[in-house]
Backbone atoms as SQL, in Angstrom:
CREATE TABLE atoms (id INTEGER PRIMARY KEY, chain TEXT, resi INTEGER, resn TEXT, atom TEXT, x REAL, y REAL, z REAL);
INSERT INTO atoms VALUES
  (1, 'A', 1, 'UNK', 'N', -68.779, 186.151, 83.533),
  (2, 'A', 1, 'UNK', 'CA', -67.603, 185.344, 83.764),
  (3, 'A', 1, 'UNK', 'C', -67.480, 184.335, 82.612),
  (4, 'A', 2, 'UNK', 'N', -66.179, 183.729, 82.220),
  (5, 'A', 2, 'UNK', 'CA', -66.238, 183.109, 80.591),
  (6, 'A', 2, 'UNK', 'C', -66.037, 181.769, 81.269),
  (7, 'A', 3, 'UNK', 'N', -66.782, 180.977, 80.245),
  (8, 'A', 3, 'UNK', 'CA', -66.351, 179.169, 80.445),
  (9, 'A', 3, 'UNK', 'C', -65.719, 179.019, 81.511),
  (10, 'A', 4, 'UNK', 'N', -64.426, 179.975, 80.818),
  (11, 'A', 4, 'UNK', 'CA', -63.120, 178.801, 81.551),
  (12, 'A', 4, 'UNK', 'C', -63.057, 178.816, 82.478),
  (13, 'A', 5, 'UNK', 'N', -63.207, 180.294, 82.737),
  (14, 'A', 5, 'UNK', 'CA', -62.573, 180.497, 84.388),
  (15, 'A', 5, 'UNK', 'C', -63.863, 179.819, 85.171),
  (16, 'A', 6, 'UNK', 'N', -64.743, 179.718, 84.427),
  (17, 'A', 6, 'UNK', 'CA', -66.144, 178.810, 85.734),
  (18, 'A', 6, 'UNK', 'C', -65.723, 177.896, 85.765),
  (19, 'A', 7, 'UNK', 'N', -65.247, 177.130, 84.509),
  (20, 'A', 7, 'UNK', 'CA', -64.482, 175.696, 84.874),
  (21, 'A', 7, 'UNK', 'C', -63.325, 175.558, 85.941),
  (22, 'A', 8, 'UNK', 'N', -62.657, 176.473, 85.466),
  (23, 'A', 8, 'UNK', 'CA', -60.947, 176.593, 86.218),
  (24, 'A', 8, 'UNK', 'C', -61.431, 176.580, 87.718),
  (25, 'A', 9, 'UNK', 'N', -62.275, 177.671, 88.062),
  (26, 'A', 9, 'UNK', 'CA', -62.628, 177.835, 89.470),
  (27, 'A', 9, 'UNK', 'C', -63.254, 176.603, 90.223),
  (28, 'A', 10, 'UNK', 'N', -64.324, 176.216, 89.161),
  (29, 'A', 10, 'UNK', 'CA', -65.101, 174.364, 89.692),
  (30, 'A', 10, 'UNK', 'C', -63.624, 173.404, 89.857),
  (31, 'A', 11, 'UNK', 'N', -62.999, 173.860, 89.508),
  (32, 'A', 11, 'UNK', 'CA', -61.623, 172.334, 89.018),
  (33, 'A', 11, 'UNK', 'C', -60.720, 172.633, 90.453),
  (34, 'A', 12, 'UNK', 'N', -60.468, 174.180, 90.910),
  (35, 'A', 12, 'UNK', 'CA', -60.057, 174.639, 91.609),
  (36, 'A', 12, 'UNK', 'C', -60.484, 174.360, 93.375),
  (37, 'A', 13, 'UNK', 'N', -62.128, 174.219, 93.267),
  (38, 'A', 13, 'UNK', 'CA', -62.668, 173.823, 94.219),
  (39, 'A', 13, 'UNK', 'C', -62.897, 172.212, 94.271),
  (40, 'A', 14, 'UNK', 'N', -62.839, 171.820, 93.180),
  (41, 'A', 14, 'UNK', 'CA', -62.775, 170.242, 93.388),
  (42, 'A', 14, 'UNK', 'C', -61.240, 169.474, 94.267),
  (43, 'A', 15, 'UNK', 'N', -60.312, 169.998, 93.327),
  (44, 'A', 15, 'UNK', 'CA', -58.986, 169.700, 94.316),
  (45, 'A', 15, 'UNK', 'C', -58.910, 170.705, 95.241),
  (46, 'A', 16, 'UNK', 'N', -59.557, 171.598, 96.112),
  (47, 'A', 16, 'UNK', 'CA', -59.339, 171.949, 97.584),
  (48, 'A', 16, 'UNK', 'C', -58.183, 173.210, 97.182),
  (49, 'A', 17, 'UNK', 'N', -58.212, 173.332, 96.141),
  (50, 'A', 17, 'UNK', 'CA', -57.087, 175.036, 95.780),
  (51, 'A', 17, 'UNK', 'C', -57.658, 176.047, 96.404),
  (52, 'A', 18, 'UNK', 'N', -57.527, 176.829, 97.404),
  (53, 'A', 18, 'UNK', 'CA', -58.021, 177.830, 97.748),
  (54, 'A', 18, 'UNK', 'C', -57.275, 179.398, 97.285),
  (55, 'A', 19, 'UNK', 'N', -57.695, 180.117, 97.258),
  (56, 'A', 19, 'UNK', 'CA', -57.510, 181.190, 95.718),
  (57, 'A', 19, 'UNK', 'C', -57.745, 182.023, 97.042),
  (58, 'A', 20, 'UNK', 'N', -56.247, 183.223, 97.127),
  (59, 'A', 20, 'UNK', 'CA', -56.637, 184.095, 98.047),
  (60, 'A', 20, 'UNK', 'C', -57.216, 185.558, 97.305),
  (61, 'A', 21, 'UNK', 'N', -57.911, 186.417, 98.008),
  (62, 'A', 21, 'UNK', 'CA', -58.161, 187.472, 97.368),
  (63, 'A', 21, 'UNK', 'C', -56.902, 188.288, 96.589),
  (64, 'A', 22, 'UNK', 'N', -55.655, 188.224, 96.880),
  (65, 'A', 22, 'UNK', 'CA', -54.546, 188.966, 96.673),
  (66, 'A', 22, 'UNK', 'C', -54.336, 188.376, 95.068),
  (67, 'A', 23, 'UNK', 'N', -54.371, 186.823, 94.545),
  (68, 'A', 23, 'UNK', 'CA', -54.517, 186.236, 93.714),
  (69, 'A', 23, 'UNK', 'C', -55.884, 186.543, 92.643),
  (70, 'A', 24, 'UNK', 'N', -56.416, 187.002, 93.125),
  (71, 'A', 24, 'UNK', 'CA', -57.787, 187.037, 92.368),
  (72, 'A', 24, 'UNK', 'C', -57.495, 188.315, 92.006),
  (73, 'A', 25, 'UNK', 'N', -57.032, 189.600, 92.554),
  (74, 'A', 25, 'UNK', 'CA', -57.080, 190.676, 92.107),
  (75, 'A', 25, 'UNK', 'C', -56.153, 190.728, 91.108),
  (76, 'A', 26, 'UNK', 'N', -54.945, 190.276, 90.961),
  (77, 'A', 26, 'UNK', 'CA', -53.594, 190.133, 90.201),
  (78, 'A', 26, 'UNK', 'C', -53.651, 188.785, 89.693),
  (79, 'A', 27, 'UNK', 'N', -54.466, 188.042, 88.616),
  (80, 'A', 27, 'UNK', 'CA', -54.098, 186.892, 88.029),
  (81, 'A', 27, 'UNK', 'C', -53.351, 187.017, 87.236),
  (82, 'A', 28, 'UNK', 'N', -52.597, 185.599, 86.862),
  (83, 'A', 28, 'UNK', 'CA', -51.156, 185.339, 86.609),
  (84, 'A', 28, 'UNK', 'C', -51.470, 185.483, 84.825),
  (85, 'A', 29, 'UNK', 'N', -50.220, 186.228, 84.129),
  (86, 'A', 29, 'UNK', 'CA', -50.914, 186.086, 83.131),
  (87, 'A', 29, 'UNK', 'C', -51.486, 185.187, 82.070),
  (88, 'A', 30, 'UNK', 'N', -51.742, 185.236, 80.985),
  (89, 'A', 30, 'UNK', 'CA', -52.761, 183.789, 80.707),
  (90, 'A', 30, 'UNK', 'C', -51.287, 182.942, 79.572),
  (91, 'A', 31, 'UNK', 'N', -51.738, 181.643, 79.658),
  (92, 'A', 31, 'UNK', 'CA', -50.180, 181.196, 78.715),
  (93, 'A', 31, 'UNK', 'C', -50.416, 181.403, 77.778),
  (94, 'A', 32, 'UNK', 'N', -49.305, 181.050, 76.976),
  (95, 'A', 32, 'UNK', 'CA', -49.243, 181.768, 75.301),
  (96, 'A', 32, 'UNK', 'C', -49.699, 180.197, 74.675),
  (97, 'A', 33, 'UNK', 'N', -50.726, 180.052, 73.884),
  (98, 'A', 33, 'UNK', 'CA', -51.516, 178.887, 73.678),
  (99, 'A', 33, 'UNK', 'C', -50.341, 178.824, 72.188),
  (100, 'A', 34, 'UNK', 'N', -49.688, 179.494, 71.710),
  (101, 'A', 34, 'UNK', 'CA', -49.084, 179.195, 70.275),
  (102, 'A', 34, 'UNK', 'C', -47.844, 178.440, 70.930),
  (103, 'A', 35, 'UNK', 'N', -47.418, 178.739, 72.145),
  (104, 'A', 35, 'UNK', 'CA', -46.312, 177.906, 72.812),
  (105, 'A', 35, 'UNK', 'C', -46.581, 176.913, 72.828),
  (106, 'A', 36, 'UNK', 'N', -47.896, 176.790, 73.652),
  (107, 'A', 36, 'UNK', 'CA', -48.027, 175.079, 73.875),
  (108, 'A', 36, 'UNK', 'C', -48.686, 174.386, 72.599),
  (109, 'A', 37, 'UNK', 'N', -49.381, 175.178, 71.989),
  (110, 'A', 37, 'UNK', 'CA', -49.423, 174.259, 70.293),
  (111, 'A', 37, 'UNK', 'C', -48.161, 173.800, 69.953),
  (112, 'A', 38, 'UNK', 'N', -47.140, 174.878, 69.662),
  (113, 'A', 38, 'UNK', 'CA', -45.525, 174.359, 69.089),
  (114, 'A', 38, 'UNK', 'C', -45.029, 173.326, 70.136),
  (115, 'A', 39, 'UNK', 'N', -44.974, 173.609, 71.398),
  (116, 'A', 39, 'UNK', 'CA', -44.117, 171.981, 72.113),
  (117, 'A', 39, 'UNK', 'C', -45.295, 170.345, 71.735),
  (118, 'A', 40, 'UNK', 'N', -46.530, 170.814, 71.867),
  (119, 'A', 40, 'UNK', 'CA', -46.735, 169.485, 70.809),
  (120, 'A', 40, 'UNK', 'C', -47.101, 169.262, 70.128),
  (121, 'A', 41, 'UNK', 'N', -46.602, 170.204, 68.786),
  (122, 'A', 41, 'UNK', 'CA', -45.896, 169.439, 67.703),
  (123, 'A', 41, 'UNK', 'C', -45.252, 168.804, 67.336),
  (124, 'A', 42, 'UNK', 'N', -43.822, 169.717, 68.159),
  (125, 'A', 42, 'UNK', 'CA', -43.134, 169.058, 68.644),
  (126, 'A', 42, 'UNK', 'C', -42.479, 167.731, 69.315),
  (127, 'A', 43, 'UNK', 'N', -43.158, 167.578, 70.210),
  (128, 'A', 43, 'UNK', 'CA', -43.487, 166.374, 70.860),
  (129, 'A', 43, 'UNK', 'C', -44.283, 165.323, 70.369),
  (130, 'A', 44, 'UNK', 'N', -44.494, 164.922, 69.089),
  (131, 'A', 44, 'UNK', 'CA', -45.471, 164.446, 68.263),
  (132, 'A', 44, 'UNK', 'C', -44.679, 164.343, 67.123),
  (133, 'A', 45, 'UNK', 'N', -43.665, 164.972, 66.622),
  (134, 'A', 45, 'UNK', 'CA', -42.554, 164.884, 65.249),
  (135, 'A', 45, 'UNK', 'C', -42.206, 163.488, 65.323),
  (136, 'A', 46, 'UNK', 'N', -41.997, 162.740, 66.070),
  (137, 'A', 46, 'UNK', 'CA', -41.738, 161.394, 65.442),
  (138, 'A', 46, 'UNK', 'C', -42.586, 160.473, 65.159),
  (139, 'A', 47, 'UNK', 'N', -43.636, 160.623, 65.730),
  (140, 'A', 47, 'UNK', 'CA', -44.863, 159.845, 65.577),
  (141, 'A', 47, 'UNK', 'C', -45.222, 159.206, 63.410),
  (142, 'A', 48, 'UNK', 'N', -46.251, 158.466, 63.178),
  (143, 'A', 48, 'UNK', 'CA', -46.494, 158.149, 61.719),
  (144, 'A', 48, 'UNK', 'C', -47.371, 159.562, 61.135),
  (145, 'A', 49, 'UNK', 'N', -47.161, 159.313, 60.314),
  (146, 'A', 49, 'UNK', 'CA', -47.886, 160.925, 59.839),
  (147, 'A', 49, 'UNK', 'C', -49.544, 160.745, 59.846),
  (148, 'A', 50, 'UNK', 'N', -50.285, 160.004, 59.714),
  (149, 'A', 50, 'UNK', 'CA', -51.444, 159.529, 59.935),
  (150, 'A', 50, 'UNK', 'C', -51.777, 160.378, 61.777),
  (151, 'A', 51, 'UNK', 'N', -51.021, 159.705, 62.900),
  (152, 'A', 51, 'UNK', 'CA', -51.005, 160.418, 63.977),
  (153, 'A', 51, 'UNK', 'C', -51.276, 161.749, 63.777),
  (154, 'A', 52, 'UNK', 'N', -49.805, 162.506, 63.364),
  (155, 'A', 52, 'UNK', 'CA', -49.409, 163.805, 62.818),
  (156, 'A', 52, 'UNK', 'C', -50.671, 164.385, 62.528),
  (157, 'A', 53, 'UNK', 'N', -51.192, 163.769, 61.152),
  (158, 'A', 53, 'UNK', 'CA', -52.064, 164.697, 60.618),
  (159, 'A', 53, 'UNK', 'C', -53.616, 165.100, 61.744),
  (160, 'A', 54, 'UNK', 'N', -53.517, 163.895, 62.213),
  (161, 'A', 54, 'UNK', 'CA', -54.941, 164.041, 63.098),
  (162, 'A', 54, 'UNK', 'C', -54.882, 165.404, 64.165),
  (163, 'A', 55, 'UNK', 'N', -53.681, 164.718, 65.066),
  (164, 'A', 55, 'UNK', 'CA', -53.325, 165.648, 65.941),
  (165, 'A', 55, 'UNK', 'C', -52.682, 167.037, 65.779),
  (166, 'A', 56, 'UNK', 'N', -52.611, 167.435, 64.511),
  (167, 'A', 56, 'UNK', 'CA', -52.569, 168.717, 64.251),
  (168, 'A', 56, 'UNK', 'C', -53.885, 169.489, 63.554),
  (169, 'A', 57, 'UNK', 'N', -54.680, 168.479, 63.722),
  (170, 'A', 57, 'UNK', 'CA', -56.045, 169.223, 63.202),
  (171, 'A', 57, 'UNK', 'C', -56.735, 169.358, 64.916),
  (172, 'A', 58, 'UNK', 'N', -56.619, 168.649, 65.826),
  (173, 'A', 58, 'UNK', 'CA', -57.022, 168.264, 67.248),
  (174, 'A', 58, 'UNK', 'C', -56.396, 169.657, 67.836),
  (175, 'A', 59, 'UNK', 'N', -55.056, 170.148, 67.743),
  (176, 'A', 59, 'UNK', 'CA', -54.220, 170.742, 68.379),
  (177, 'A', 59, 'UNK', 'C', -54.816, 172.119, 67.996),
  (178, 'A', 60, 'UNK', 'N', -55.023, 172.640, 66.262),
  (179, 'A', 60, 'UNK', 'CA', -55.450, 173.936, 65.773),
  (180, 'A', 60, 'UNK', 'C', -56.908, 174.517, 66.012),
  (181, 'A', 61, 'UNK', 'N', -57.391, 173.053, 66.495),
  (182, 'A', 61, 'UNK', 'CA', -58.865, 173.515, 66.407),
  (183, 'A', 61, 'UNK', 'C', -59.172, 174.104, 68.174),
  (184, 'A', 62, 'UNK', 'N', -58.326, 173.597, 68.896),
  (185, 'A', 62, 'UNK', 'CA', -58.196, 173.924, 70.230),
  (186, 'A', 62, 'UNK', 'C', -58.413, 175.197, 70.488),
  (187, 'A', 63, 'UNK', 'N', -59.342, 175.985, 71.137),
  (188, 'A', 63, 'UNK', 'CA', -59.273, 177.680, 71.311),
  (189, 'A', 63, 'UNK', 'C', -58.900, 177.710, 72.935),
  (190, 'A', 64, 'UNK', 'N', -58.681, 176.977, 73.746),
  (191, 'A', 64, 'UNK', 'CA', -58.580, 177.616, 75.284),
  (192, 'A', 64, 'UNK', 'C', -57.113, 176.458, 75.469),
  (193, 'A', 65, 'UNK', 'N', -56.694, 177.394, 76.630),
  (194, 'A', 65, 'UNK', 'CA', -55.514, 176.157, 77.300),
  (195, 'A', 65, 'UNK', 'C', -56.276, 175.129, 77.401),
  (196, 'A', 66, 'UNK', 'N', -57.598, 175.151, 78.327),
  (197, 'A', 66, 'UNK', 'CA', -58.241, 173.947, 78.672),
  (198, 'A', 66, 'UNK', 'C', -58.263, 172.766, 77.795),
  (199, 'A', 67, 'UNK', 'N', -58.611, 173.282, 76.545),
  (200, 'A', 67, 'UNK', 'CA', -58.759, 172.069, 75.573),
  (201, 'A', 67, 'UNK', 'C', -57.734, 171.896, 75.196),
  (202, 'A', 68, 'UNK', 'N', -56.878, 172.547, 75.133),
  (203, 'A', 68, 'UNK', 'CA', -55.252, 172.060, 74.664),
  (204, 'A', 68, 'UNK', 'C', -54.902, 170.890, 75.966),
  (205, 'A', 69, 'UNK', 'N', -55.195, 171.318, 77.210),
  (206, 'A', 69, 'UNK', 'CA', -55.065, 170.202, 78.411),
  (207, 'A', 69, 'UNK', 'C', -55.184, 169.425, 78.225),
  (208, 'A', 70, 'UNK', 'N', -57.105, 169.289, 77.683),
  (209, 'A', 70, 'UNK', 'CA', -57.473, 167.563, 77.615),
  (210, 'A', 70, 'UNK', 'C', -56.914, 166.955, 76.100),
  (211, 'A', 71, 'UNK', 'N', -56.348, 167.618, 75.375),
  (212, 'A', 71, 'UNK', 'CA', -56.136, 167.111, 74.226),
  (213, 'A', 71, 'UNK', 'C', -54.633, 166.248, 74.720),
  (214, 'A', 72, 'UNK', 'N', -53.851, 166.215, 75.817),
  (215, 'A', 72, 'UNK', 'CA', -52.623, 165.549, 76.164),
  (216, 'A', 72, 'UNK', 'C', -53.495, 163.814, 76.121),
  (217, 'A', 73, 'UNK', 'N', -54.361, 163.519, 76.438),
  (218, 'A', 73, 'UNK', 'CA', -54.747, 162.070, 76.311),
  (219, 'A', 73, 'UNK', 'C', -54.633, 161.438, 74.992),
  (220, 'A', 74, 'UNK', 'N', -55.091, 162.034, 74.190),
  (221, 'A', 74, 'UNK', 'CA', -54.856, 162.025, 72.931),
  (222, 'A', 74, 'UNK', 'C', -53.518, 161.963, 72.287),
  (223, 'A', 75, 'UNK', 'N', -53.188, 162.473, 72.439),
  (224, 'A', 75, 'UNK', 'CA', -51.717, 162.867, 72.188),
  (225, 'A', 75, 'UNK', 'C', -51.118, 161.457, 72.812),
  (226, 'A', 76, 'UNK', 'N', -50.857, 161.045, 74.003),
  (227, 'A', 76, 'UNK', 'CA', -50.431, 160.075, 74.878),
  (228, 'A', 76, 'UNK', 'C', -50.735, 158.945, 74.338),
  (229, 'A', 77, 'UNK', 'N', -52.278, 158.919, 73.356),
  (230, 'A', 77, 'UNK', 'CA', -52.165, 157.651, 72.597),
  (231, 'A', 77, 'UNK', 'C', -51.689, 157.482, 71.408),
  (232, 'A', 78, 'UNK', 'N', -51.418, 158.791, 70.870),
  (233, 'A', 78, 'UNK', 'CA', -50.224, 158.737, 69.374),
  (234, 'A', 78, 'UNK', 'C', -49.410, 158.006, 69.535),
  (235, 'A', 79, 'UNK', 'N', -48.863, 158.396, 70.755),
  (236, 'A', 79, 'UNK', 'CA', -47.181, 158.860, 71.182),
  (237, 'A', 79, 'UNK', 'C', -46.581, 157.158, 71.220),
  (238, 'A', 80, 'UNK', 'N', -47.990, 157.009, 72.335),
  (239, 'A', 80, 'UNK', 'CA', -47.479, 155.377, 72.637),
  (240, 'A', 80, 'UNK', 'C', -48.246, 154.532, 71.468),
  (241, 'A', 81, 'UNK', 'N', -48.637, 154.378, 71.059),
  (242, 'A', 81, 'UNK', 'CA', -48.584, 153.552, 69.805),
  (243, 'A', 81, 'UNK', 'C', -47.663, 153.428, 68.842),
  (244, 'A', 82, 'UNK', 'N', -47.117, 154.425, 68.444),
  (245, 'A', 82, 'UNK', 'CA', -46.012, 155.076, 67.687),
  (246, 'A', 82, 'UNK', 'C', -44.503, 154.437, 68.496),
  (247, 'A', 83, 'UNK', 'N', -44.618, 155.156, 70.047),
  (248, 'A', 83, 'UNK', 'CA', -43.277, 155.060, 70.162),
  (249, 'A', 83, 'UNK', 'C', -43.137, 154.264, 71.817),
  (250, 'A', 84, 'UNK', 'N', -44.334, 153.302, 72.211),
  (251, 'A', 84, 'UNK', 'CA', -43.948, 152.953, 73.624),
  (252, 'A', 84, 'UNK', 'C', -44.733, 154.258, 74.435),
  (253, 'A', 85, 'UNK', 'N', -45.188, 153.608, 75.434),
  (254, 'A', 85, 'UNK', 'CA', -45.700, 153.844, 77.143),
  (255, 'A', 85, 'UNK', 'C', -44.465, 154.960, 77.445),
  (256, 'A', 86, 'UNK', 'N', -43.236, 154.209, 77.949),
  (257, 'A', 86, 'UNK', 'CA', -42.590, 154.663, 78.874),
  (258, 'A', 86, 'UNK', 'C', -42.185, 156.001, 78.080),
  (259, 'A', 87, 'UNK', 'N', -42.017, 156.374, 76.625),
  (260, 'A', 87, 'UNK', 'CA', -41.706, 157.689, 75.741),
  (261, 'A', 87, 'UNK', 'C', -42.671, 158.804, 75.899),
  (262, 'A', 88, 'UNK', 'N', -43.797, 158.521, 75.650),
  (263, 'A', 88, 'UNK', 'CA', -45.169, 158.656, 75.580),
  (264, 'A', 88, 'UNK', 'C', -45.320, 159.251, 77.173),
  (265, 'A', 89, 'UNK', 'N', -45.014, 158.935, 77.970),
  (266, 'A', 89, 'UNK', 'CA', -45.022, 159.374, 79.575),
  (267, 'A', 89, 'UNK', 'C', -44.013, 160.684, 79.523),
  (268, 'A', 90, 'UNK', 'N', -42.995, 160.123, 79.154),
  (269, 'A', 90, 'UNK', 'CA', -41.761, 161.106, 79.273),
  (270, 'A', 90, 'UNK', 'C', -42.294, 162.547, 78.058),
  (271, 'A', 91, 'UNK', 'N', -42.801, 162.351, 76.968),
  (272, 'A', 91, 'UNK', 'CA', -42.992, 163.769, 76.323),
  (273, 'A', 91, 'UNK', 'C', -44.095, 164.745, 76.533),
  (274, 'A', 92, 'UNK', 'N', -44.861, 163.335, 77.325),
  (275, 'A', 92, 'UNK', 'CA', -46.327, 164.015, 77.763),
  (276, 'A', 92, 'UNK', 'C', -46.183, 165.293, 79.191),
  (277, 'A', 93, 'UNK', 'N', -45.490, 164.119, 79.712),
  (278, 'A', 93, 'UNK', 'CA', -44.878, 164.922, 81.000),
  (279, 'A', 93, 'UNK', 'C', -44.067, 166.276, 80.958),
  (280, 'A', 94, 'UNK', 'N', -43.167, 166.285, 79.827),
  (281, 'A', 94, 'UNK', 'CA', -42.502, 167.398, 79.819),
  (282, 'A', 94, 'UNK', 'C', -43.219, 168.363, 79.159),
  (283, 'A', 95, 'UNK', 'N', -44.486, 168.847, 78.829),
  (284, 'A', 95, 'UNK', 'CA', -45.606, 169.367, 78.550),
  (285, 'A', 95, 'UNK', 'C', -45.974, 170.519, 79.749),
  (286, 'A', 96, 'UNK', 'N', -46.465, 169.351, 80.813),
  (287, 'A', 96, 'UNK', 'CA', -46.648, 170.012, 82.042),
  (288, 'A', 96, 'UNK', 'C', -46.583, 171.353, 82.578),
  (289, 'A', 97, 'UNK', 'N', -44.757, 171.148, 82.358),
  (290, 'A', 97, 'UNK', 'CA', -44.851, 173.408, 82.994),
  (291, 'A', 97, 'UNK', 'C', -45.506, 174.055, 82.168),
  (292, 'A', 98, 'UNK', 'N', -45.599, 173.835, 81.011),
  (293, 'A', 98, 'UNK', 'CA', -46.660, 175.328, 79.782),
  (294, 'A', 98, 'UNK', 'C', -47.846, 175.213, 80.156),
  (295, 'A', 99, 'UNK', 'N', -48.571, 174.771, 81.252),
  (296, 'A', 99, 'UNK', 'CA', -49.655, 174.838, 81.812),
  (297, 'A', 99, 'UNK', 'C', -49.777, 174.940, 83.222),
  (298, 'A', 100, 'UNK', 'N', -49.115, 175.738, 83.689),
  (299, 'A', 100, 'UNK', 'CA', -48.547, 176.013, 84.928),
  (300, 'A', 100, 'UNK', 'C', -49.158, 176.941, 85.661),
  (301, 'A', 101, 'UNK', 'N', -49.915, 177.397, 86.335),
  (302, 'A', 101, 'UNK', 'CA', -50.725, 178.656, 86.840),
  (303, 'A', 101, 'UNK', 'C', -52.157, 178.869, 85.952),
  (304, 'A', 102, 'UNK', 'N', -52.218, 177.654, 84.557),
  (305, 'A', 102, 'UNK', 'CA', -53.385, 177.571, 83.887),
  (306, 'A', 102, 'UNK', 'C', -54.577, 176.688, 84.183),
  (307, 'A', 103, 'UNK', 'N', -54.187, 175.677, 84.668),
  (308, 'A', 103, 'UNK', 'CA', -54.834, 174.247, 84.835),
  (309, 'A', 103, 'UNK', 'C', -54.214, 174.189, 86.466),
  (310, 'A', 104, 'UNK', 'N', -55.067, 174.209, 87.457),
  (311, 'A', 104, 'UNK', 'CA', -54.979, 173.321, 88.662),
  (312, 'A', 104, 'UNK', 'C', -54.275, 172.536, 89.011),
  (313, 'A', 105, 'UNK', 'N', -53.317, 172.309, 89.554),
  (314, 'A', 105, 'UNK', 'CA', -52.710, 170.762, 89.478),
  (315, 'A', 105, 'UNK', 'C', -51.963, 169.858, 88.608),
  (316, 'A', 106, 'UNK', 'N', -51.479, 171.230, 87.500),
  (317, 'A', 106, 'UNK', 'CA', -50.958, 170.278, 86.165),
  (318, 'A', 106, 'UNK', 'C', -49.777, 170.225, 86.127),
  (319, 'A', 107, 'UNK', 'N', -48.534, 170.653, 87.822),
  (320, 'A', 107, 'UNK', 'CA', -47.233, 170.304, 86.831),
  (321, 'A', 107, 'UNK', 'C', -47.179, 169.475, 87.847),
  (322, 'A', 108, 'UNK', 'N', -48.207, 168.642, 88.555),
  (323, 'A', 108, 'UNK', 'CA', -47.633, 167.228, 88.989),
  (324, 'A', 108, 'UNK', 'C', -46.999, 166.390, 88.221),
  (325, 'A', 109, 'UNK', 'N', -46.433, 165.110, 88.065),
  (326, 'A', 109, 'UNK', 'CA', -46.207, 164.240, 87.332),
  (327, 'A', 109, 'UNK', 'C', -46.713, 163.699, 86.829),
  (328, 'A', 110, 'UNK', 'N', -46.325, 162.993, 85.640),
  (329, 'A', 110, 'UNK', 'CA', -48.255, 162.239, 85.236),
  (330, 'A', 110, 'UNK', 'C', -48.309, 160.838, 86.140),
  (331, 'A', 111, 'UNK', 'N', -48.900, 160.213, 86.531),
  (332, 'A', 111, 'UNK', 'CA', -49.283, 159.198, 87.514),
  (333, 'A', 111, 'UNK', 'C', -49.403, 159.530, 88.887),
  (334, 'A', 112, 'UNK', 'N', -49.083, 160.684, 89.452),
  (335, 'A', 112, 'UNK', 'CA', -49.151, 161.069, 90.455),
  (336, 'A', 112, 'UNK', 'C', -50.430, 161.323, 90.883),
  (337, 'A', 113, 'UNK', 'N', -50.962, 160.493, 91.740),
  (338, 'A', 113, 'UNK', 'CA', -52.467, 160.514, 92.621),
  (339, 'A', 113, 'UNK', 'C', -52.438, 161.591, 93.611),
  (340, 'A', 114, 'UNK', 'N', -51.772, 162.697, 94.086),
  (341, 'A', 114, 'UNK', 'CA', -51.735, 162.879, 94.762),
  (342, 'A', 114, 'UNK', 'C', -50.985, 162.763, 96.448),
  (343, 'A', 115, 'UNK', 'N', -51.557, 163.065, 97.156),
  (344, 'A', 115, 'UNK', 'CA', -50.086, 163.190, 98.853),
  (345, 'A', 115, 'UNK', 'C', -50.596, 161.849, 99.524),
  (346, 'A', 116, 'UNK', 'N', -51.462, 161.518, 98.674),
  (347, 'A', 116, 'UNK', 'CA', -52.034, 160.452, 99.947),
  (348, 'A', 116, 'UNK', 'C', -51.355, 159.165, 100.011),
  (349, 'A', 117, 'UNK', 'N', -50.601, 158.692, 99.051),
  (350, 'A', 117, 'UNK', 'CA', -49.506, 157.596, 99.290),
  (351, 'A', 117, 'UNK', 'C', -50.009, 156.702, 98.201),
  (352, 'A', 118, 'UNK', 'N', -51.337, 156.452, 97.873),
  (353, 'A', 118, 'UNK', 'CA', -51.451, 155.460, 96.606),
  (354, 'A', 118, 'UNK', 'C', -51.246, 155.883, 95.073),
  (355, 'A', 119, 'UNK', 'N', -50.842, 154.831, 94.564),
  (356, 'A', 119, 'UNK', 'CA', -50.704, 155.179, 93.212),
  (357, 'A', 119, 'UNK', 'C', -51.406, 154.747, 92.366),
  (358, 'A', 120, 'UNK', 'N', -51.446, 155.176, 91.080),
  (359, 'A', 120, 'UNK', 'CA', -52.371, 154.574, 89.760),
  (360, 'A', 120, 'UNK', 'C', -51.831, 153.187, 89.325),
  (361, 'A', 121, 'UNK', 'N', -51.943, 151.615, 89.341),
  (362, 'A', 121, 'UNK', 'CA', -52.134, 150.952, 89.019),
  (363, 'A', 121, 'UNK', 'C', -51.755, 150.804, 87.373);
């Protein structure tokens, strides 16, 4: 079994995703990682080129969705240094669906804690 999916599956059982057999036999297919490289690039074009340059060495060196995932923190601190919090939320966020059936839990919103009623502070 590779990395990911041991990860994906641990990440899967951590938030309570339960994975029916019908799903396991037919997984969804895997995303196109050159997509989500290009939306943030994209999403990163206005930033100072100093940003730019980093985060396109961060972005190429990425081999799994996964690390393209955690690389959105990163990114989130370009964004908002460069261009504001509230921008930086909004491009990060619209990220989200290209990791959709890849990552657990990823086209929540970003600040979203979850059903339980509290929020992130």
């Amino acid at each position: 079994m590779p990395l990911t999916e041991r990860v994906q599956r641990w990440m899967a059982s951590a938030w309570g995703v339960k994975r029916d057999s019908a799903d396991s036999e037919s997984p969804a297919a895997p995303p196109d990682l050159a997509l989500i490289r290009q939306a943030m690039h994209l999403a990163l074009a206005p930033c100072s080129l100093l940003h730019i340059a980093r985060a396109n060495g961060e972005i190429e060196r990425a081999n799994t969705v996964l690390e393209l995932w955690l690389l959105r923190s990163n990114l989130y601190q370009y964004l908002a240094q460069d261009m504001g919090e509230a921008e930086a939320t909004r491009r990060i966020s619209a990220l989200l669906p290209l990791f959709k059936d890849a990552i657990p839990g990823s086209v929540r919103p970003f600040g979203d804690n979850g059903g339980h009623g509290q929020s992130i502070h």
